[in-house]
N, C-alpha and C positions, 0 to 999 in steps of 0.2 A: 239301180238304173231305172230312170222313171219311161214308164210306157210316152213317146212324145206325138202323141195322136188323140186325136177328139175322138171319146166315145161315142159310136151312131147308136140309133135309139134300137134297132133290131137286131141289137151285136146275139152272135151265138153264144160267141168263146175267143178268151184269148190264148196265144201261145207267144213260147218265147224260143227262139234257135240262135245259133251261132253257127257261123261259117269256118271249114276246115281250110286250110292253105290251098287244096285243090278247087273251092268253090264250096262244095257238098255240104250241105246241111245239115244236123244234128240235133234234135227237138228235145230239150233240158227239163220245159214244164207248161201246163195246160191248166186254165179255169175258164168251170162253164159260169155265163153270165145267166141261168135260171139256177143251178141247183148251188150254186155258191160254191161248187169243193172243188178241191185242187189237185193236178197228179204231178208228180214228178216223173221225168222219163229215168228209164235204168242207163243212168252214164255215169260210175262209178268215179269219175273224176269230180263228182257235183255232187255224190251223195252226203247229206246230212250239210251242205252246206246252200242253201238255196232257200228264197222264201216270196212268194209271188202273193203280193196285196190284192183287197178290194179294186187298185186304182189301177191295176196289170202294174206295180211296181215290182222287178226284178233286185233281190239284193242277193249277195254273195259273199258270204262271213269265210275269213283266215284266206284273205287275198292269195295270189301266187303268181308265179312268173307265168306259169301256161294261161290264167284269165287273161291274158292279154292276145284281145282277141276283136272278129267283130261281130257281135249280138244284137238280133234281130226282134222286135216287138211284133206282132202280128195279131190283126182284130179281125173277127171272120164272121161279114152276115151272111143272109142268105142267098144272095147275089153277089157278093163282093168282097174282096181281101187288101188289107189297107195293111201296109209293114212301113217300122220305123227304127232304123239300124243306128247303134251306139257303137262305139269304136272306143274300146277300154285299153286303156295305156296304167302296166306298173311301174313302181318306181320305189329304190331299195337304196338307201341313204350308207353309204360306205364308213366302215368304220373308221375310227383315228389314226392318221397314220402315222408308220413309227420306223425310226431308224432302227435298221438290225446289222448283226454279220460289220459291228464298226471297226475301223482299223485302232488296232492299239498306237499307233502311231504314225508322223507322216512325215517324211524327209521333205527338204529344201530340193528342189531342182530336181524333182523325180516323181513321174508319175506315177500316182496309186491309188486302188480304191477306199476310196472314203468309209461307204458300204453302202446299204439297200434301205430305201424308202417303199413301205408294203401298205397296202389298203385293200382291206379285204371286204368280202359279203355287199358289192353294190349292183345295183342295176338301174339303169344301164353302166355301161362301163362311164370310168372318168378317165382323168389326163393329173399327170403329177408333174410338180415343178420343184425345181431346189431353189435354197435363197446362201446366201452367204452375207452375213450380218445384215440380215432385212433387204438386200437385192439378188435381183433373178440370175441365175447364174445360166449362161447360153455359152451352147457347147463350142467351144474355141479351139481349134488343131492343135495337139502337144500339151494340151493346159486343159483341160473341160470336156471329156467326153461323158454322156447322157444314154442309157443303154435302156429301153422301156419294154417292158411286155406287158400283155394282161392273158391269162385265163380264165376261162369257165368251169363250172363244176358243172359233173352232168346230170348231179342228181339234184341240185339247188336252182342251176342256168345261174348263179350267181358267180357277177367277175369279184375275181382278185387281181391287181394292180401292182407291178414293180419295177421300180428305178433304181439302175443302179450308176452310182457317180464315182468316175474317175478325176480325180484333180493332183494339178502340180500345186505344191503349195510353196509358200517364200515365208520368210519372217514377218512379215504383214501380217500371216496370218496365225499370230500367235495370240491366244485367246480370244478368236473370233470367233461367234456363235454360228453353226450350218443348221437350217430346217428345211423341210418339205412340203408341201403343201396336195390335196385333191381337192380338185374339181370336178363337180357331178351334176347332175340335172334331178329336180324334182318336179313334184306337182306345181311350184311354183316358180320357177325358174331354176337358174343355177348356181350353187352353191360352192362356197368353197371350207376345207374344216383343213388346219392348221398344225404339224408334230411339237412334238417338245424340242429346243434347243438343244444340239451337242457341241460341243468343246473338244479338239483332239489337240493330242499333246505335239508339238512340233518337233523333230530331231534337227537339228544344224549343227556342223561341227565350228568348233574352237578357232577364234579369229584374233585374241588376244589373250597374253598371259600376263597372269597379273602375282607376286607373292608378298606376304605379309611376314610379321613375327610378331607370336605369341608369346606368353601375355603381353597386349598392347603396352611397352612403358615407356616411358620418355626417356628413361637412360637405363641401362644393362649396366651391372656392375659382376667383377669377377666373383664366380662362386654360384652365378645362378644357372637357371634352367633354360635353354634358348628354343621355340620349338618354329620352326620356318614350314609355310604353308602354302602351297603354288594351286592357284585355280585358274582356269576356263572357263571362257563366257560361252562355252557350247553346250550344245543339250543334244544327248548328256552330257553330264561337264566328265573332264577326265577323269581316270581314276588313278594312273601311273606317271609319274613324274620323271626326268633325270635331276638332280641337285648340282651343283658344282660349288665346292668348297675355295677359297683363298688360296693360289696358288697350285690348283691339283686343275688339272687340263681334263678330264675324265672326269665325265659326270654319277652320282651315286641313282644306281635307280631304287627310287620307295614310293608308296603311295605321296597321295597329296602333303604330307605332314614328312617333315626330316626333324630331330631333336638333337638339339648338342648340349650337354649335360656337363656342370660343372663347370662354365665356361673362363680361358684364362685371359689376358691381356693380349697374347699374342693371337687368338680369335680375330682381333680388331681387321673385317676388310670385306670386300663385297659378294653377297651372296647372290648367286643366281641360279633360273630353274626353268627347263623347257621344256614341251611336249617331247614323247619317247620318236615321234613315227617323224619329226617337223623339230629339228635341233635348229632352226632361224629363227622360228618363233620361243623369244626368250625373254624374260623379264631381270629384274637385280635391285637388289636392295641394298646400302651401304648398313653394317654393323659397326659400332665402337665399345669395345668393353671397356668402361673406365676400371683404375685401379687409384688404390692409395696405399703408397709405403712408409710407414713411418721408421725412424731408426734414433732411440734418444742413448748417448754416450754421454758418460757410465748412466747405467741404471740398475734395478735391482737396489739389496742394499751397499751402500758405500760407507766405510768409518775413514774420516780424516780426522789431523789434529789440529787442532785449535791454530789459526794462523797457515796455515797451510792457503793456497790456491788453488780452486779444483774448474777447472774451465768443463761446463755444460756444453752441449750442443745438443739441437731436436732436429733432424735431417728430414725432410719430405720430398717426396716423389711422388706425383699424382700426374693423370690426364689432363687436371684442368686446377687453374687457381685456389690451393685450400688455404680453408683459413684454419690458423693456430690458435689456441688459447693454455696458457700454463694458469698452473690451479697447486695452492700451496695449503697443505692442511683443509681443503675444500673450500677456500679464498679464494677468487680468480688476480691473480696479478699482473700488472700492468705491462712488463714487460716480462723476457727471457731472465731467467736468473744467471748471473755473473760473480764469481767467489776468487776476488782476487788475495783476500786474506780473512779465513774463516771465521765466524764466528757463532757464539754458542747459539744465538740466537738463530741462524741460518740453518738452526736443525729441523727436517721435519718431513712429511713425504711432496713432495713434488710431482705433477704429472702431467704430461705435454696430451695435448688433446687436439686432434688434427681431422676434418671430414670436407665432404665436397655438398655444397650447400644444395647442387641441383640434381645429385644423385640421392635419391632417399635411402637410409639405413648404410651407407657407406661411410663408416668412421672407423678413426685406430687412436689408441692411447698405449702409451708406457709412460711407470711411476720409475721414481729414485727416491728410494729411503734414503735420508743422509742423517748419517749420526757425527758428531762433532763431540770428540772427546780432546780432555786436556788433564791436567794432571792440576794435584790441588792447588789452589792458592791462597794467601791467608792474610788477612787483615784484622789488625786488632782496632777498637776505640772505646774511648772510657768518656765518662760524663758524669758529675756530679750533679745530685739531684737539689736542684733551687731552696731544699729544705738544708740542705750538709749534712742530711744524716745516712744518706745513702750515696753510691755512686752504682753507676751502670758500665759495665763492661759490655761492648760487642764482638765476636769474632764472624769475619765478613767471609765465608767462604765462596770460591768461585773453582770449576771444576765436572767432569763429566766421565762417567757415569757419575752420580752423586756424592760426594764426600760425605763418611759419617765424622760427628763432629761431639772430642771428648773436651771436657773441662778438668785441669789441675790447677790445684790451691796451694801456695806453699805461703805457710805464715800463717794467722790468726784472725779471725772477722766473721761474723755470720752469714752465710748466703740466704739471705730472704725469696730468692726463683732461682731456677737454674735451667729449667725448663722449656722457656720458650722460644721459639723456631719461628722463621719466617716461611713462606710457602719459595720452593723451589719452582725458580721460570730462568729460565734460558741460561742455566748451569751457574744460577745463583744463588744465595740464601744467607742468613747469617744465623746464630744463637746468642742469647743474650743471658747475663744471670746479672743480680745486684747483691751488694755486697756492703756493708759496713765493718770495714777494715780498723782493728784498734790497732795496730802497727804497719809498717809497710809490708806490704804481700807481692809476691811473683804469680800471677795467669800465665798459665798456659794453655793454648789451643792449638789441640791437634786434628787434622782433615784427613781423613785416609779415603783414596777408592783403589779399583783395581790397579790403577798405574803407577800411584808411588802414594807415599806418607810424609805427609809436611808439618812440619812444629812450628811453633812460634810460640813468645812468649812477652809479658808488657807488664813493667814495675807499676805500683798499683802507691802511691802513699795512703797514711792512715789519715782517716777522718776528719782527725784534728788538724790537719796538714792541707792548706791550700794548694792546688794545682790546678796546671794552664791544661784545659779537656781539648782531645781531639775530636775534629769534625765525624760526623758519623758519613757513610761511603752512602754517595749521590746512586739511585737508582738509574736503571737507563731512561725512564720515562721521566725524570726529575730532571737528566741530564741535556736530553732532549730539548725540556722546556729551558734552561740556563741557555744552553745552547741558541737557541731561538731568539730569546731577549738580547744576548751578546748584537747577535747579527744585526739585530733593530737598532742597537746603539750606536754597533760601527755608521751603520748607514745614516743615521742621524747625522755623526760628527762628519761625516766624507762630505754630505750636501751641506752643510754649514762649509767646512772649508773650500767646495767648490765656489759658492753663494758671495763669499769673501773675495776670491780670487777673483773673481767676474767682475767684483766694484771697485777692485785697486783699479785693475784693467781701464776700467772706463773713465778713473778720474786721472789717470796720466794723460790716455789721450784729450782729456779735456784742458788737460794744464800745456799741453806742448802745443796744441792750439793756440790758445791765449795770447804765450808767448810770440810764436809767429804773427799775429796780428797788431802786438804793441809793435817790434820790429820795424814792419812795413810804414807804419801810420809816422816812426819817427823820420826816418829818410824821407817824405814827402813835405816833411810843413819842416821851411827855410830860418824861420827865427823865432827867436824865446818867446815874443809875445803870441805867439800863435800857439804853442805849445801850453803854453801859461795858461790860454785860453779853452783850450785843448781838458787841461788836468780839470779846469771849472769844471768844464762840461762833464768831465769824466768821473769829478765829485758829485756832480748831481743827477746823473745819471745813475752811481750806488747809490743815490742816498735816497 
């Protein structure tokens, strides 16, 4: 504190005092202007902290709340006393302030505290304020009370500052930022320092029930896991549910989650689920279990006999449109199979294959083994070989399980093969031997399988001996192709005889014309020479 008086030229001495709240004076420290030195006075609240210059400058190190005071500069000549009084003001910068004592939570439409805004160690005192997301919150009846105190410390004189906020809070204010603020006075004017942000969790209760099913699918199919899930948009959200099943009036209570395990077709209907305390507040959800029944009659394996008729059917049952597909030998075929009179070929396994194309993993199949047995049957044919020195006997077997197939010789000739077989398909085959017969011989071919044994036998002449050969037996794929060409033939000769018939057609009616117009032309023209004249014209008109 600098002395604020002009030095006179005959100074003694300076001193410096301070004034007590009653007036009364209290002398801290003294320099003489001859001998230069300085005393301090004994006032234990100053000791070691005081330091009086050449210029009578008073300083005072480790400030405090009781320096604030008024101190007096004093210059003393020998006639005269000159004083120049300083008026020291401290000032104690408040710490951050900080929300404390916070509510773990706050209801909708009830008042409560939020908690305490605190600012400690200032002086002078401050003033605190709330914000709610960056505005002033001003205390509102039933909504907003502001509760402030400050105290002192008696050994610092430093205040500490507290606010404490009551608030109704709504859903509005659900993650909305509350801070606080102080306001203080310094050396420089007045400041303000700023808390951290809090966020309190809001309670409201449940205004809507909403429930799902788990796993989200697009379609349920019998056999799975169904697991239903009822929630609450309150906070908290609920934790106990009633469920009501299809047809049960009485609801199940379980937490959030109900599971129906193994679900069947008759599942298929609406779920619903509502708070325990509030059975009005209720949500529902429709289920559909699809199913698919397949039923194929006969199936398994089935033996019929050859010519026989075995009527198939694939019966389906589903929730929604399936599609079919039959599969023969792992062929997919175009239609249902239909056995109005068996055949060897018709053997094989069969398997109707049936699924719902919008339910995923929802398919059914059943196979029918069909076996088609007949009992042997035998065909002989002979062919002489282009050379005449051989001929070829075939024995044509047809039969199911497979016929084995013997050769007897009666008579004289060499058999050059006897051996070879054709490959067995669709309860066919033949064996063939050749033979140069030097007199006439009797073949025999015998077919045996499980069902019966059939003989046959075909006179054979000798070598030397011309004979008319029989055809060798048309396979099915041979027969197929004849078959086919027939057809192109017939249809040829039909459109030629249609083709025919259409030009008779057209030149009758063109002849019964004619006639009617000679007719007419004669009954109008009266005499020969007109007629006469008539035929001229009618010669050169063909001609």
């Amino acid at each position: 504190m600098p002395c604020r008086l002009d030095v006179p030229q005959n100074l003694m001495f300076g001193k410096w005092k301070y004034e007590k709240p009653d007036g009364s004076p209290v002398f801290i420290a003294f320099r003489s202007s001859t001998k230069k030195s300085v005393q301090y006075d004994d006032v234990p609240e100053y000791k070691d902290r005081l330091s009086l210059s050449e210029n009578y400058t008073l300083s005072i190190s480790n400030a405090r709340i009781s320096d604030e005071k008024r101190f007096v500069c004093m210059l003393v000549t020998e006639d005269n006393v000159f004083e120049a009084p300083t008026v020291v003001k401290v000032f104690k910068q408040p710490s951050k302030p900080e929300i404390v004592s916070k509510a773990l939570f706050l209801e909708t439409e009830q008042l409560k505290k939020l908690g305490d805004c605190v600012s400690e160690d200032s002086y002078p005192d401050g003033n605190i304020t709330w914000y709610r997301n960056g505005k002033v919150l001003h205390p509102l009846e039933g909504a907003v009370v502001i509760i402030f105190k400050k105290e002192m410390d008696p050994v610092t004189q430093l205040y500490t500052m507290t606010s404490t906020l009551e608030y109704k809070t709504t859903k509005a204010d659900i993650q909305m930022p509350f801070t606080c603020s102080v306001t203080y006075y310094g050396p420089s004017g007045q400041k303000t320092v700023h808390s951290e942000q809090a966020v309190f969790d809001i309670y409201y209760p449940t205004e809507q029930v909403t429930i799902q099913v788990l796993p989200p699918k697009t379609a349920i199919k019998e056999g799975d896991n169904v697991t239903l899930k009822c929630l609450g948009n309150g906070n908290p959200p609920p934790e106990e549910f009633l469920f009501y099943l299809p047809g049960q009036p009485e609801g199940i209570r379980s937490s959030n989650t109900y599971t129906l395990t193994d679900v069947r077709r008759n599942a298929t209907g609406d779920y619903k689920c509502s708070l325990i305390d509030k059975k009005s507040m209720i949500a529902s959800t429709a289920i559909t279990v699809h199913y698919l029944d397949l039923s194929l009659n006969p199936s398994g394996e089935v033996t019929r006999q050859i010519g026989d008729a075995l009527p198939v059917s694939c019966t389906i049952s589903a929730s929604r449109n399936a599609t079919v597909v039959w599969m023969k030998d792992n062929i997919r075929l175009r239609s249902s199979p239909s056995f109005s009179s068996l055949h060897y070929q018709d053997a094989g396994n069969y398997v109707c294959e049936t699924a719902l194309q919008e339910v995923e993993g929802l398919k059914k199949r059943e196979s029918l083994t069909l076996i088609v047995e007949g009992k042997p049957q035998i065909k002989m044919t002979k062919k002489t070989d282009p050379s005449g020195l051989s001929k070829t006997i075939i024995c044509h077997v047809e039969g199911f399980p497979k016929p084995a197939i013997q050769w007897t010789i009666t008579g004289s000739g060499s058999v050059i093969n006897q051996t070879e077989e054709s490959p067995y398909i669709n309860g066919r085959y033949y064996s063939k031997i050749i033979i140069s017969p030097e007199e006439n011989v009797t073949l025999t071919c015998t077919a045996e399988n499980q069902l019966e044994r059939t003989v046959n036998s075909l006179n054979v002449s000798a070598i030397s001996i011309p004979e008319h050969d029989e055809a060798d037996e048309i396979s099915d794929e041979n027969r197929e192709k004849v078959n086919d060409q027939a057809k192109l033939i017939v249809g040829i000769v039909v459109g030629l005889l249609l083709a025919a018939l259409v030009a008779g057609v057209v030149y009758w009616l063109y002849m019964k014309k004619s006639k009617t117009a000679s007719k007419h032309v004669n009954k109008d023209l009266g005499n020969m020479e007109e007629n006469k004249k008539l035929e001229e014209n009618n010669h050169k008109t063909e001609a």
